[in-house]
Structure formats: structure tokens, C-alpha cells
C-alpha positions as CSV (number, residue, x, y, z in Angstrom):
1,X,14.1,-30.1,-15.7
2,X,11.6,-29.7,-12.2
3,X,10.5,-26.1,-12.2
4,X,11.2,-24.6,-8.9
5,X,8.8,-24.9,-6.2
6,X,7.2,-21.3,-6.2
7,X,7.8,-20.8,-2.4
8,X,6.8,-16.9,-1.3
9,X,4.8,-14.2,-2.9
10,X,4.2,-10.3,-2.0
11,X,0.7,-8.6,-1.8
12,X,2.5,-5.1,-0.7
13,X,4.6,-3.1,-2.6
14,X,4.6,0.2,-3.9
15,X,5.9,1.5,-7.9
16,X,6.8,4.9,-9.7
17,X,3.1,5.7,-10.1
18,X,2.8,6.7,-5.8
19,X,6.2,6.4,-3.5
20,X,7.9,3.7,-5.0
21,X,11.5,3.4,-7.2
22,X,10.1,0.7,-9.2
23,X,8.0,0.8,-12.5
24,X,5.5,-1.9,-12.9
25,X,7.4,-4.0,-15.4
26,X,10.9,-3.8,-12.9
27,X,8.5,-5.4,-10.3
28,X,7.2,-8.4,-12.8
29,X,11.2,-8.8,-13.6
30,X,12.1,-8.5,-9.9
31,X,9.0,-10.9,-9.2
32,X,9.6,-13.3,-11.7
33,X,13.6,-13.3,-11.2
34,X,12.2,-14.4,-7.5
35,X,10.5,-17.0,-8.3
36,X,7.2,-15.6,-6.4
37,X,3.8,-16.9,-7.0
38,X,2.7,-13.5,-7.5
39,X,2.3,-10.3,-6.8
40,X,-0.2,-7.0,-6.1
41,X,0.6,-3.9,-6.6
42,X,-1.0,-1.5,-3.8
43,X,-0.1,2.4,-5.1
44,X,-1.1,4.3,-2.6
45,X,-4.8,5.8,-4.0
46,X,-4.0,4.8,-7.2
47,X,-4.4,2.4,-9.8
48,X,-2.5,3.8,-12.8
49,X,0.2,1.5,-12.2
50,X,-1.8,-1.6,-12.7
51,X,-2.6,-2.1,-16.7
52,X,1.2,-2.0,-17.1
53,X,1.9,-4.6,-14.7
54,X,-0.6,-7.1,-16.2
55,X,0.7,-6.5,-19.5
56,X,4.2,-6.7,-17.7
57,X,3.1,-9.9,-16.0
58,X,1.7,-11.5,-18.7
59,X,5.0,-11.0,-20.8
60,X,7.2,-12.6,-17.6
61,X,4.8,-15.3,-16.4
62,X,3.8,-13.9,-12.8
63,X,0.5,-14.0,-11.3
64,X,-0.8,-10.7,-10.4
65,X,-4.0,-9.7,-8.2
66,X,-5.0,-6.1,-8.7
67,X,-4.5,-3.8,-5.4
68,X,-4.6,-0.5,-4.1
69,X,-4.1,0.8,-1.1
70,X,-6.3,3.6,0.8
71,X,-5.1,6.2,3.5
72,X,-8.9,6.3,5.5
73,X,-9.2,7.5,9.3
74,X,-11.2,6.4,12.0
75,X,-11.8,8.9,15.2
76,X,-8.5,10.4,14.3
77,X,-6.5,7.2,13.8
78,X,-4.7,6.5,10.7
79,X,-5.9,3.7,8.7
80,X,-4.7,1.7,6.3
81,X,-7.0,-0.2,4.1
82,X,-6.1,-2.5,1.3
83,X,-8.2,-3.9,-1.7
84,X,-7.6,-6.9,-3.4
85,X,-9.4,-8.5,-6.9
86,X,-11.2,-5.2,-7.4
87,X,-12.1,-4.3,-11.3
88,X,-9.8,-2.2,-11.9
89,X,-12.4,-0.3,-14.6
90,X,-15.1,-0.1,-12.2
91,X,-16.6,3.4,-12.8
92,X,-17.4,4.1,-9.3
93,X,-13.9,2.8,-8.3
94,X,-12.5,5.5,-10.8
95,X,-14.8,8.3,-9.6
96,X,-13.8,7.6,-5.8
97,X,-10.6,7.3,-6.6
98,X,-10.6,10.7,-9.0
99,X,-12.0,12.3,-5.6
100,X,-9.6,11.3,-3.5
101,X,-6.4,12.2,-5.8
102,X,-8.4,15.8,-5.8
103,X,-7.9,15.8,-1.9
104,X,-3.9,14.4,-2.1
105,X,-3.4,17.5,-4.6
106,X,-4.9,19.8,-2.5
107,X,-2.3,18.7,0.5
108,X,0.7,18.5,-1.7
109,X,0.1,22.4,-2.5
110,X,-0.4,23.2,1.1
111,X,2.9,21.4,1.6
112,X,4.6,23.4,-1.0
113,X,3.7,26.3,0.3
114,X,4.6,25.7,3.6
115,X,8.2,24.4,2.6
116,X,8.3,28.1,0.6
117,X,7.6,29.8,4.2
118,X,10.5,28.6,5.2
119,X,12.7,30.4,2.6
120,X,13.4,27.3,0.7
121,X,13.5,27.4,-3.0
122,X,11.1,25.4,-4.6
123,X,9.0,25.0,-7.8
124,X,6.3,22.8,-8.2
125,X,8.4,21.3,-11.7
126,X,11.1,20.3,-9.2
127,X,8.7,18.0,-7.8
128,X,6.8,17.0,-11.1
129,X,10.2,15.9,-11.8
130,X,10.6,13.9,-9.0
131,X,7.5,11.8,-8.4
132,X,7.6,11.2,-12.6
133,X,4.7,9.1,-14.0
134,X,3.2,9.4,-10.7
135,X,1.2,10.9,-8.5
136,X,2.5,13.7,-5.7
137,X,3.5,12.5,-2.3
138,X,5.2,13.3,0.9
139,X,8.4,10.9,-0.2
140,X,8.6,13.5,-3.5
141,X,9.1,16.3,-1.2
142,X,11.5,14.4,1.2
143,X,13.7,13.3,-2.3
144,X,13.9,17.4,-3.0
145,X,15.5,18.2,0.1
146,X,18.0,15.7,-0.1
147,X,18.6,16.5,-3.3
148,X,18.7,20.1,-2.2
149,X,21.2,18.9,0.8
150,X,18.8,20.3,3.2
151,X,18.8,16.6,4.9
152,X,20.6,14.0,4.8
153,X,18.1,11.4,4.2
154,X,14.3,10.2,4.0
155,X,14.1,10.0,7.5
156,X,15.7,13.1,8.6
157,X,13.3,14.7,6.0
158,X,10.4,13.2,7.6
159,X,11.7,13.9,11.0
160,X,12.4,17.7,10.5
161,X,9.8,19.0,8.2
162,X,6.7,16.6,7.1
163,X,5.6,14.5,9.5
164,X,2.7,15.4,11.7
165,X,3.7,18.6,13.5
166,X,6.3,19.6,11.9
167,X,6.7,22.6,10.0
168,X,5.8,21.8,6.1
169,X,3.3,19.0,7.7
170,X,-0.8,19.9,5.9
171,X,-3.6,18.0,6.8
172,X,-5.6,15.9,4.1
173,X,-9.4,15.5,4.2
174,X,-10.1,12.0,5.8
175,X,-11.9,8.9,3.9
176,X,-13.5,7.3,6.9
177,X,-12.6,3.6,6.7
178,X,-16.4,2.1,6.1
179,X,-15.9,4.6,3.1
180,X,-12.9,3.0,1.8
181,X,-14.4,-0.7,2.5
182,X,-17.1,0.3,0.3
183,X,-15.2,1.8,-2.5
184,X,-13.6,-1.2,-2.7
185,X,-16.2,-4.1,-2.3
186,X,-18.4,-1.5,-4.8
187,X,-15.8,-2.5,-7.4
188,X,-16.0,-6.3,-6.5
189,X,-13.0,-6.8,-4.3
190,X,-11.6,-7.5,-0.7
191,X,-10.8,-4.9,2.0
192,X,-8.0,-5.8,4.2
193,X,-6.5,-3.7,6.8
194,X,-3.1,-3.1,6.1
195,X,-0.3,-3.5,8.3
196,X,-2.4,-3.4,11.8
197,X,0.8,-3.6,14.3
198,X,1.5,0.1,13.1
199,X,-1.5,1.4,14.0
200,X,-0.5,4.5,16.6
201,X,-2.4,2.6,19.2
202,X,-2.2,0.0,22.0
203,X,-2.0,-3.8,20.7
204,X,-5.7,-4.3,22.5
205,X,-7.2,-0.8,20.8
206,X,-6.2,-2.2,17.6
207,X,-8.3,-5.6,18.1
208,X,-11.2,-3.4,19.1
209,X,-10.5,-1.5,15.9
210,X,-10.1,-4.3,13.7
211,X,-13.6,-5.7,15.7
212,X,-15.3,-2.9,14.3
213,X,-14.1,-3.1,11.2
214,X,-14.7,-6.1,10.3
215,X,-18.3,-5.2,11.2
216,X,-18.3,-2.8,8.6
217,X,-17.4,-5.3,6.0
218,X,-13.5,-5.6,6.7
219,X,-12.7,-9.2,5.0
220,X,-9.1,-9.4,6.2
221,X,-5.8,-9.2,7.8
222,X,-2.3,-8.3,7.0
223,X,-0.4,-10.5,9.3
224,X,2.7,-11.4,7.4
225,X,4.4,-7.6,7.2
226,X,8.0,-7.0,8.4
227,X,7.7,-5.1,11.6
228,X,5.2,-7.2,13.0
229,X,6.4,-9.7,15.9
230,X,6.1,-13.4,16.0
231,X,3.1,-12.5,19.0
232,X,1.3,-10.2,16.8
233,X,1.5,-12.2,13.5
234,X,0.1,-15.2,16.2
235,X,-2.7,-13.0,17.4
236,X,-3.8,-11.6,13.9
237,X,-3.6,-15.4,12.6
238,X,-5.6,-16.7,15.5
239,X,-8.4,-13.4,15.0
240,X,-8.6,-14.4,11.3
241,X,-9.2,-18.0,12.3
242,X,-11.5,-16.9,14.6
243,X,-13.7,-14.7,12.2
244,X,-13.1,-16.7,8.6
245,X,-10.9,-13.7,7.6
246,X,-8.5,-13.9,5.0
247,X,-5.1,-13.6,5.4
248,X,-1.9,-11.4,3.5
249,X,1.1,-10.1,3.7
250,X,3.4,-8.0,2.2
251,X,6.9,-6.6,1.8
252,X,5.8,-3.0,1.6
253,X,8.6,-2.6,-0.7
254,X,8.9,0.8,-1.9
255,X,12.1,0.1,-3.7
256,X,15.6,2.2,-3.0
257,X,14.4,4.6,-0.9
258,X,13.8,2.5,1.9
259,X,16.7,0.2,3.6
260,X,16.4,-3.3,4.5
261,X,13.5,-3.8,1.9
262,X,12.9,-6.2,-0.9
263,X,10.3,-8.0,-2.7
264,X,9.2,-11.4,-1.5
265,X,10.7,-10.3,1.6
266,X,14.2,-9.1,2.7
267,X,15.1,-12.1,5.2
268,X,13.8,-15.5,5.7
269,X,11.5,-14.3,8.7
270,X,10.0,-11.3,6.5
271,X,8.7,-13.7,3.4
272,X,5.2,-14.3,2.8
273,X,4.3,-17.9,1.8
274,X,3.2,-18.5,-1.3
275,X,-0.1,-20.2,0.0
276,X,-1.2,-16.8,1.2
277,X,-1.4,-16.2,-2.4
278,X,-4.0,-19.0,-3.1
279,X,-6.0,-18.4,-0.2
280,X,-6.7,-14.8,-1.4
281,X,-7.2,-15.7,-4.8
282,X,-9.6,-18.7,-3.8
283,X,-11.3,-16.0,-2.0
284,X,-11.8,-13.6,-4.7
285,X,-13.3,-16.6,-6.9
286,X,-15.6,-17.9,-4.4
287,X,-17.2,-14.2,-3.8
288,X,-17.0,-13.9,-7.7
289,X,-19.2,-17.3,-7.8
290,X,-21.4,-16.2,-5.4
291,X,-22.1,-13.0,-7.0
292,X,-22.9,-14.6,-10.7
């Protein structure tokens, strides 16, 4: 019998230890029931999810690249960075990583008690319950007032009460991006920026941006990503060509709390070929060769 032909992969999703509805080992089943080349996991400022997904992808057979991905800021402009073929036991990865879960805790208490204020009952174990294995987020807070029929869904959560300017909306302290580039090429990996067409910017600010990145060490591009046009994806492709940068993409899957979503890519249009994969991982070994 001729194996399948391994067709699409995913270098963006999200599990039960940030946002996501997914363990680890559901996204190795899900991965490996989709025939995908392989996967990274990209928890957002976390990497707690990623020993049980090797062990999980060793058990199903799926390729997996270690990821993470990092909320940074530049002049006020959210920023998305990923990292790719990092050591996950890096101590200075760890440390930076410790630091910045210190500054996500502090937030998620300011949002609590802002949600309080507004004379809704609330205890922090509601949430612990929530979020589960992992770690504190906005999406937690949304699933309590749904749960709570204060909204009717994520969106209307995010709409009335935490997104920027609204009322249980608290600031975090910023990781400027040539930060977050660092942290991760410190632990031996790639820094990509993550999904650059939602940048809250123009389309030409956000090839500046990406300029001046990559002059702080940015080695890459997410092109392939859902929302992004056929123009955009052609633009991003042509700046990587133009500037040897390496290329992803990625579902952004976050599992059942977000519609329209699935690993490998909800329609045909949304996958991510499977050679995007291999290029990243022949990246990752040539900078390990050149670093022996």
C-alpha cells in the first residue's frame, strides 16, 4: 500500500496550556489523522505545552518543530513574533519566559478586578477552572461571561468588556520586539513575525515595519495565514524572496472557541503546503551547522 502523499502542515496553533481547546496529544491525533507533515505548537508565552506534544508526536508519528509565540510592541503597535527550532531547555529562554508570564499575571489581576467594579461576581478559582493546565488569558475571562450569560459569545465578550478600551481592558508591560528576537535566537531558534496582514496599520507601514525588523535579526515571514489576501500572501512571498527570508504559515487554530478554524487549514485556500515545513526545518539545520 503507497502511503499518502503528506500534502499540508501547520506552524500555528494554539493548546490548553494558553487559549486553545486542544491538549497537546488531541493536536498530534488531529495532525496525524490529517495526514500533515507536521506541526508547531506556538502557546502564546509559553512553552509548557511542548514536552507533551513531542512525547505525543513521537507516539503518533508527526513531525513537530518547537514554537512559541511572543506578544512584543514596537512604538505602540502590537506585535506578534514567532520562534521556531528554539531549545526548548535553554535557561535564558526559561528565565525570559518566567518574566514575561510575571507581567501576563499581573494584567490578568488587573482585569479581574476591573470585571469586579462592574458588580460582577467573580472569583479567581472560576477562572483557574477555566484556563486548566494553562496559563491566564483574556479568552478565560471571555469563557466566564458566557458561561455566566453575561454575553452571548467570544466576540461579544471581546467587544463589550476586554478589548482595548473597554471597560475590564488592563494594559500589560511591553517586550519590545528586538527583545523577543533575541530571547529567541539566544535559545538557538528563528524569529518570524507572525501574522503581518493584522498588524493595526497600513499595508505599506507594515513593510516598513517588517524592514526594520528584519534589521534587528527578524528571519521570517508568516505568509500562508487565513485572513491574509492572495495580494498580501504575493507581497510577503516576493519580500521574503527578496531578503532570503524564510517562509510559514499557520492555521492559528485555537480549537472550538473559534469558528471557521481547523488544523492544516479549514478550506483548500487556507492550507499551508507541506514544503513550508521543509524549508523551515532545512533552515533550522543549516543555522544549527553553522553554529557547531
Amino acid at each position: 500500500m503507497i502511503a499518502p502523499i503528506k500534502a499540508f502542515t501547520d506552524l500555528h496553533c494554539h493548546s490548553t496550556y494558553s487559549d486553545g481547546t486542544n491538549t497537546p496529544e488531541q493536536l498530534a491525533v488531529i495532525a496525524k489523522d490529517k495526514n500533515l507533515a507536521g506541526i508547531a505548537l506556538t502557546d502564546h508565552d509559553t512553552i509548557e505545552g511542548i514536552e507533551p506534544l513531542l512525547a505525543a508526536g513521537i507516539m503518533h508519528d508527526v513531525e513537530i518543530i518547537t514554537g512559541v509565540e511572543l506578544s512584543a510592541n514596537h512604538d505602540e503597535i502590537p506585535v506578534h513574533i514567532l520562534g521556531y527550532g528554539f531549545d526548548h531547555k535553554h535557561t535564558g529562554l526559561l528565565t525570559n519566559l518566567a518574566k514575561i508570564q510575571q507581567t501576563r499575571e499581573a494584567r490578568n489581576h488587573k482585569i479581574f478586578a476591573n470585571i469586579k467594579k462592574m458588580h460582577i461576581d467573580i472569583t479567581w478559582n472560576q477562572i483557574k477552572t477555566i484556563s486548566g493546565d494553562g496559563q491566564v488569558g483574556r479568552p478565560h475571562f471571555a469563557a466566564f461571561l458566557i458561561e455566566q450569560g453575561i454575553v452571548a459569545n467570544n466576540e461579544e465578550a471581546f467587544n463589550i468588556y476586554l478589548r482595548k478600551g473597554r471597560p475590564a481592558y488592563a494594559e500589560r508591560e511591553k517586550l519590545p520586539v528586538e527583545e523577543a528576537i533575541g530571547i529567541i535566537h539566544g535559545a538557538g531558534g528563528v524569529a518570524v513575525i507572525a501574522h503581518p496582514g493584522l498588524i493595526p496599520c497600513s499595508q505599506g507601514t507594515t513593510m516598513q515595519l517588517i524592514n526594520t525588523f528584519t534589521s534587528m535579526g527578524l528571519d521570517g515571514i508568516e505568509a500562508y495565514y487565513p485572513t491574509h489576501s492572495n495580494t498580501i500572501r504575493k507581497r510577503l512571498l516576493n519580500l521574503c524572496s527578496e531578503k532570503d527570508l524564510v517562509v510559514t504559515g499557520g492555521s492559528d487554530y485555537h480549537g472550538g472557541i473559534r469558528a471557521n478554524t481547523s488544523l492544516g487549514g479549514f478550506q483548500k485556500r487556507h492550507r499551508i503546503p507541506a514544503f513550508i515545513f521543509a524549508d523551515l526545518y532545512n533552515r533550522l539545520q543549516s543555522l544549527k551547522n553553522n553554529t557547531l
